[in-house]
C-alpha positions in Angstrom: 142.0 119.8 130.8 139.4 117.0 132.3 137.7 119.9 134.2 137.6 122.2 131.6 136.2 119.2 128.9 133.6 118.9 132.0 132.7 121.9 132.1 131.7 122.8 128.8 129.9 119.7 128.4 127.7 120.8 131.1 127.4 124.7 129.8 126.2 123.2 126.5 124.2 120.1 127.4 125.7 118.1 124.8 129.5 116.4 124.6 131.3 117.5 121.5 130.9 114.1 119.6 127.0 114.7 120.0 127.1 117.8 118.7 129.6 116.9 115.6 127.4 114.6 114.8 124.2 116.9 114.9 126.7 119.2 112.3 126.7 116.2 110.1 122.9 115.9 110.4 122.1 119.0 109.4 125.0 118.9 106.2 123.7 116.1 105.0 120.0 117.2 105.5 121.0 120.7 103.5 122.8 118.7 100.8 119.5 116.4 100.2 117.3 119.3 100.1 119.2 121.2 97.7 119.6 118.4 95.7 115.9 117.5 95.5 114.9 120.7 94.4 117.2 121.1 91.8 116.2 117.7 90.7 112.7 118.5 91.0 113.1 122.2 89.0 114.5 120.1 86.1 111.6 117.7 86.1 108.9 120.5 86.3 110.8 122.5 83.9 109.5 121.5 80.4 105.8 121.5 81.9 106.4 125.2 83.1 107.9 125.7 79.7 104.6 124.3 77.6 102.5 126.3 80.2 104.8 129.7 79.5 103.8 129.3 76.1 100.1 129.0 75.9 100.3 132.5 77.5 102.0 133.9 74.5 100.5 135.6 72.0 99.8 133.9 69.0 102.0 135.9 66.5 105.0 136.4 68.6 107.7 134.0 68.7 108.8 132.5 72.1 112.5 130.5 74.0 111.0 127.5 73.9 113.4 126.5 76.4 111.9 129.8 78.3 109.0 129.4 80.8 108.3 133.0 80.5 105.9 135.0 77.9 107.3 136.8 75.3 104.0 138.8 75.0 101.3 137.7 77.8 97.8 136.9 76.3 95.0 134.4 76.6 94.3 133.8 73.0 94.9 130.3 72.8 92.4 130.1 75.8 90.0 131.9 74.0 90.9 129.6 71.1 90.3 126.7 72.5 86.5 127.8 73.4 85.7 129.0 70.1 83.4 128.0 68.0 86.0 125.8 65.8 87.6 123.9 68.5 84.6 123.7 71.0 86.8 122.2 73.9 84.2 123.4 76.5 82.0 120.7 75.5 84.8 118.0 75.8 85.5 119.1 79.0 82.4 119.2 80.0 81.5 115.3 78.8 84.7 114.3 80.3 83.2 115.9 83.6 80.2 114.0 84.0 81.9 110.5 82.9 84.1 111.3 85.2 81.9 112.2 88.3 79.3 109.5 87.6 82.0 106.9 87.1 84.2 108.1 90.6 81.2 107.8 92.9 79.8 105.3 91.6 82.9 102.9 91.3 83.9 104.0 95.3 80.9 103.1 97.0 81.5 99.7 94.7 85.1 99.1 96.1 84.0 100.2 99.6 81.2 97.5 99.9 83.3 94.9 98.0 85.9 95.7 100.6 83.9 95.5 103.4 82.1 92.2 102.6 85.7 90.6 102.0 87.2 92.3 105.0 84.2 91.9 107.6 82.0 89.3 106.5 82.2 85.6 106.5 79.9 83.8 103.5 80.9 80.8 101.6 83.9 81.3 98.7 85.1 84.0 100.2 88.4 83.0 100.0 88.2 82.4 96.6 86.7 85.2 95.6 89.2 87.3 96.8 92.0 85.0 94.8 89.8 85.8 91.6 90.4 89.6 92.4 93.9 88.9 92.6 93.9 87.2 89.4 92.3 90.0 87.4 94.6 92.4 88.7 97.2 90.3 86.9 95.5 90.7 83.6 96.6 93.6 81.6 93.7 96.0 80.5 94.7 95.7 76.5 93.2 91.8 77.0 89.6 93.0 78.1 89.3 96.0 75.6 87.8 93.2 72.7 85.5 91.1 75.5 84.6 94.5 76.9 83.6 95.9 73.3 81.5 93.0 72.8 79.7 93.3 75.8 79.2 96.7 75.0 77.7 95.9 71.6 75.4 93.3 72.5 74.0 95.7 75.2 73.4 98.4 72.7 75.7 101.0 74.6 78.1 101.7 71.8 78.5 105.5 71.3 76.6 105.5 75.1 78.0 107.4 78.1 77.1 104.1 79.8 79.3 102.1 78.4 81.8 104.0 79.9 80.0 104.4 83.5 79.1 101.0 83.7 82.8 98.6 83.2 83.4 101.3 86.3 80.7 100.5 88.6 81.6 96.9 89.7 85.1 98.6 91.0 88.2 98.0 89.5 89.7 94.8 91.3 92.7 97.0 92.3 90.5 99.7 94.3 88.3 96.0 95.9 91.9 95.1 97.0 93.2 98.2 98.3 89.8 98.7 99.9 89.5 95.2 101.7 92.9 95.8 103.2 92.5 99.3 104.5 88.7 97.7 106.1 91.2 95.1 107.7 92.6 98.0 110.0 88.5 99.1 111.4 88.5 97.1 114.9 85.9 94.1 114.6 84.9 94.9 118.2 83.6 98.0 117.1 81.1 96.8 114.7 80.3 93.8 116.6 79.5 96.6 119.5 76.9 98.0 116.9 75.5 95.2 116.2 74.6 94.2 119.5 72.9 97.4 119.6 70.4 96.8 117.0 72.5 98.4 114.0 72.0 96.0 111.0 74.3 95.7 108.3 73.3 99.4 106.0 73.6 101.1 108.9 76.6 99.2 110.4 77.8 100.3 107.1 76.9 103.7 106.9 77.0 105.1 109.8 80.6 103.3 111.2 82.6 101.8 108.3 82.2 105.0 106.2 83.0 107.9 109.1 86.4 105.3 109.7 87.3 104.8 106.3 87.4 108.4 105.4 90.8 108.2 104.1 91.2 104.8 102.2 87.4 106.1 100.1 89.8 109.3 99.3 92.3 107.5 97.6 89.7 105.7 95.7 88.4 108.3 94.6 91.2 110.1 94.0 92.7 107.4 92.0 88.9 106.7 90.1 88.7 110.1 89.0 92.4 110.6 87.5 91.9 107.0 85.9 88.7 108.2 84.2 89.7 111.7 83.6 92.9 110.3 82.1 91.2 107.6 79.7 92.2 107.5 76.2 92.0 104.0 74.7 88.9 102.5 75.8 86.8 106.0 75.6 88.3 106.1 71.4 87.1 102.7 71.0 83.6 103.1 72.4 82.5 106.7 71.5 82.9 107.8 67.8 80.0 110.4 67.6 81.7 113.7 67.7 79.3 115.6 70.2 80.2 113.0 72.8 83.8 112.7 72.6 85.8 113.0 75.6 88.8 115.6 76.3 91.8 113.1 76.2 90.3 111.5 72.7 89.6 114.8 71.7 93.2 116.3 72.1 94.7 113.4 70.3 92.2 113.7 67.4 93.3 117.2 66.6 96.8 116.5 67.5 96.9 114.4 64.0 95.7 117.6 62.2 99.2 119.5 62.8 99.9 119.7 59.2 96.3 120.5 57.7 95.4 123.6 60.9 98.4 125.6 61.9 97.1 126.2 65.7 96.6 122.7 66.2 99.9 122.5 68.2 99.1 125.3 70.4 95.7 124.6 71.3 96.6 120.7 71.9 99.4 122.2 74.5 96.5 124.6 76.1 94.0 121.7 76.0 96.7 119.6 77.6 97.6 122.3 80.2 93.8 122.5 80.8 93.4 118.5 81.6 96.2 118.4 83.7 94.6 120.6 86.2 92.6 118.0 87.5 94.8 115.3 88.6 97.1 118.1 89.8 94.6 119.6 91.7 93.5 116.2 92.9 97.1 114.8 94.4 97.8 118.3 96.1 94.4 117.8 97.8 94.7 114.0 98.7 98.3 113.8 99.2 97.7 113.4 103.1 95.3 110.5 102.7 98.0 108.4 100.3 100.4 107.8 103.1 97.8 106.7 105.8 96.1 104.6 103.5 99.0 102.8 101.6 100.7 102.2 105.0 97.7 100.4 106.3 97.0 98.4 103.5 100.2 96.9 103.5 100.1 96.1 106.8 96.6 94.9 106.7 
């Protein structure tokens, strides 16, 4: 029995207790799977649901509960650009804020991050506490101070009003920035330096091509913050022409009872606006993990 157990050990390359346990690997490995994705379906479900419906034509009745058409059409698309709802122009406002505000605000974190990660200057230190600090405050406290500001500059109803509370970085993307710099070897610029490099192009031309990634979740995070904005963009911006998406889908989501399509062109407009972060976080996705991981070890 001892040469037999022997043998098949060595026809198989792997003892019996190895290979039960592989068994149980692979069980519990299924089992997860299966379980994710069924959790996952039932999470996605109501958003496939609202999307379903915006395909449907606007006098048939549809499952709401049904993800699937009852009569496929894009009329409430077509709705939503007409001449009565005029959505094309939101978009297109929240577009620019958006673009202006994202590259603007990342090349602010990434040179706040480099001059707390690689440069030594007096208060340094403390500097970097008072970032800490503001990251502590919640945003609903600097709406009034922020206002004011605003006011006294003569950018209320201004798309630089909103550009601008963006381009000195928000002190979470200075933080998350300073740590991923920490990770960029010292040696290396130091290297460049005694080259003849000086600091823009030490800057340019080997912090940027290295922090590839951590400017990516900046970004990333900028654009969906800005894309996303409700509060501060209703507060700032009451001329009509200038309004942006998100204030402009809750504006005619309080007409419900006075325009009978209200509901069904706030679910398209909101189907339409959710393309973008959506879009954004299947494209970054790879950068998130890199980035996060080295920040906390930084």
């Amino acid at each position: 029995m001892t040469t037999s157990a022997v043998t098949r050990y060595t026809a198989s390359g792997q003892s019996p207790t190895a290979r039960a346990k592989i068994g149980r690997f692979r069980l519990q490995a299924i089992l997860s799977t299966t379980l994710a994705a069924i959790l996952a379906l039932i999470f996605i479900w109501p958003f496939l649901c609202i999307l379903g419906s915006t395909f449907n034509k606007i006098d048939v009745v549809q499952n709401p509960i049904s993800p699937i058409p009852a009569q496929f059409s894009t009329q409430f698309y077509e709705l939503l650009v007409s001449e009565k709802y005029g959505f094309q122009k939101y978009i297109l406002n929240s577009v620019w804020i958006a673009v202006a505000t994202t590259v603007l605000s990342t090349l602010a974190c990434t040179l706040s991050g480099y001059a707390l990660a690689k440069l030594r200057f007096p208060g340094r230190d403390v500097l970097f506490s008072l970032i800490i600090g503001v990251m502590l405050l919640p945003t609903a406290t600097m709406l009034v101070p922020q206002f004011i500001v605003m006011r006294d500059l003569k950018l209320v109803n201004n798309y630089w009003g909103l550009i601008l509370p963006g381009v000195g970085g928000g002190a979470f993307g200075i933080f998350l920035m300073r740590q991923f710099m920490l990770n960029i070897p010292t040696e290396m610029l130091e290297a460049a330096r005694m080259d003849g490099a000086n600091e823009f192009t030490l800057f340019f031309r080997v912090v940027l091509p290295n922090a590839k990634a951590g400017i990516g979740v900046i970004a990333t995070l900028t654009l969906r913050g800005t894309w996303n904005s409700l509060l501060w963009p209703q507060i700032l911006i009451s001329d009509v022409n200038k309004r942006l998406l998100m204030p402009a889908i809750a504006n005619l989501n309080q007409q419900q009872v006075a325009d009978v399509f209200a509901l069904p062109v706030v679910r398209t407009a909101a189907i339409v606006a959710a393309v973008v972060p959506l879009a954004l976080y299947a494209y970054s996705q790879r950068y998130f993990i890199s980035t996060l991981a080295g920040a906390i070890k930084g």
